[in-house]
N, C-alpha and C positions, 0 to 999 in steps of 0.2 A: 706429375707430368714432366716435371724436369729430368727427373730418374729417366724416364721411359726415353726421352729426348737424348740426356746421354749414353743411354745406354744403346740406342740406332747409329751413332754417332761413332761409339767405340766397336761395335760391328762393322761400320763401312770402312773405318781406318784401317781396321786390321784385315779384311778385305784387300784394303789398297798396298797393304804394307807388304802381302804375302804375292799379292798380282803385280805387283810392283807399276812403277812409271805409264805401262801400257794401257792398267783398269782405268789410270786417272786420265791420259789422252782419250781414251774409246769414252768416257763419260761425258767432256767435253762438247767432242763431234757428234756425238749423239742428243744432246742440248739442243745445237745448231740445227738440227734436223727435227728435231721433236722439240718446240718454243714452250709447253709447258712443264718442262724439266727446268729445276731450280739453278740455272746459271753460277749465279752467287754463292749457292751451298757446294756446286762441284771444284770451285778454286778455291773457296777456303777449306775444303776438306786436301785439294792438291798442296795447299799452303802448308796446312798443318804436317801431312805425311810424308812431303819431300821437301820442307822447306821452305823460306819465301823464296828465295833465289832458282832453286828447280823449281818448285810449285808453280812460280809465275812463267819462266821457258814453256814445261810444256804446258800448263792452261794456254796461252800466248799463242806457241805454235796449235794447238789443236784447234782453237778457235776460230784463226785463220782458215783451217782446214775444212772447219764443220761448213762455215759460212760460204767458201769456194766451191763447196760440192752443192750446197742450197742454192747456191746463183746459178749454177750450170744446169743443177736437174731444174729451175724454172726457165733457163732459157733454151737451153736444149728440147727439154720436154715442150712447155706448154707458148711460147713464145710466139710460132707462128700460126698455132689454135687463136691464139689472142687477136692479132693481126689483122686476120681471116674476117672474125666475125664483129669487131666493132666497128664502130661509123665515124669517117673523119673529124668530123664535130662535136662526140660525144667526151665524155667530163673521163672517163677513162683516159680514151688519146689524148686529152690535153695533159690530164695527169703523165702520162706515160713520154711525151714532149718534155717536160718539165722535169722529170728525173733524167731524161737522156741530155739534158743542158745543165743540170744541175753543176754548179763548178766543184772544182777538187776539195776547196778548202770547205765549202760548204755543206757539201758529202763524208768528209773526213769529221767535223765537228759533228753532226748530227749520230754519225759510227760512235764518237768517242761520248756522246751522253751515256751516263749509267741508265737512264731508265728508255731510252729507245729502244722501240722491238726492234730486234736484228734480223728477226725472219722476216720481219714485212719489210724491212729494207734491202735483204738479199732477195725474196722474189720483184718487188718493184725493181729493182736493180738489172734483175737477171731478166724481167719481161720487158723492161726499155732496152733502146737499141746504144744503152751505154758503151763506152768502149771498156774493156775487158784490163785494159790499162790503169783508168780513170779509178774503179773499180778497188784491183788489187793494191795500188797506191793507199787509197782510202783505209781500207778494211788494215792493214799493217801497220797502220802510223794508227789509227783512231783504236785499234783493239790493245794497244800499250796500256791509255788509261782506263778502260773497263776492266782492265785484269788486274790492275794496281790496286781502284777502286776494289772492287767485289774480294780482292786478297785482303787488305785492311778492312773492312766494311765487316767481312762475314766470318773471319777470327775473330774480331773484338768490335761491334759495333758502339758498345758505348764509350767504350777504350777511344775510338776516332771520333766518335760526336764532341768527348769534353778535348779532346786535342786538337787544336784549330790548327792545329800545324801539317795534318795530315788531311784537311780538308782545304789546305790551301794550295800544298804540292798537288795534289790533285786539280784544281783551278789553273794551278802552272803549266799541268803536262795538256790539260786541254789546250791553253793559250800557246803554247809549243806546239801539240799536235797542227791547229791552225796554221801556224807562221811557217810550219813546214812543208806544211801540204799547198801554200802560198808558193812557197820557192819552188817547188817540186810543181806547182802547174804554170809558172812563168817560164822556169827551165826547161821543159818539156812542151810547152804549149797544147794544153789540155783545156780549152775552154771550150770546146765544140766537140760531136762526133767523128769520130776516128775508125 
């Protein structure tokens, strides 16, 4: 089984190797689009084949990308279908209130969990009447530690379990991503619709 595992492995790298920089972005944003693709296996395979340093750029930028294009096709698209047919009172609107007040910092920290779905946060996102602002602040400060995470995590998972030192940088960049996305919504004044 391991054979077989590496051996899928040393196919999509050299895949990656011959498609260069582009295969590993377009697998990325297609991730972001399609939630049952393996998030985690596409940055440590961009890890391995470009590097931590490139690997992480473009999984980083891509991810950004996949997620902005998921907001817009749920709110472009399906947004004012949504609107239309729920009733002021119902546990949807409330839901859909409660993501369009959500604050930055609390928006941003919920992005930067490793195990939060990120489709279901870009379409609630993109179906509340967030501001678009609010939004791209979040998704760029919070997708630093997913991609830091899932780069260590899925090169060498047990390598980071017995290393407490990469399970604590990671604890750090959340508590940064937080205090940034703090400053970034006092400075901006982002605690309501825009």
């Amino acid at each position: 089984m391991v054979d077989i595992l590496e051996n899928i492995i040393e196919v999509i790298t050299d895949v990656m190797r011959v498609g260069g920089p582009l295969v590993g972005f377009f697998l990325i944003i297609l991730e972001s689009i399609l939630p049952i693709l393996p998030l985690g296996a596409f940055i440590a395979l961009n890890n391995i084949v470009f590097g931590s340093f490139w690997g992480f750029i473009i999984s980083w930028v891509a991810t950004i990308i996949g997620c902005i294009i998921s907001f817009y096709a749920f709110r472009l698209g399906f947004s004012n279908i949504l609107y239309r047919n729920i009733k002021l009172e119902s546990k949807v609107n409330k839901f859909m209130v409660y993501m369009r007040n959500i604050t930055l910092p609390q928006l941003t920290l919920l992005i930067a969990m490793p195990f939060t779905p990120a489709f279901a946060v870009n379409i609630a996102a993109g179906l509340s009447k967030m501001s678009v602002g609010k939004y791209l602040a979040s998704i760029i400060i919070g997708k630093i530690s997913i991609v830091y995470f899932w780069g260590y995590i899925g090169t060498s998972f047990i390598e980071s379990i017995k290393d407490p030192v990469i399970l604590l940088e990671i604890a750090a960049l959340l508590g940064i991503a937080y205090v940034i996305s703090r400053l970034i919504q006092k400075y901006l004044n982002m605690n309501g619709v825009k």
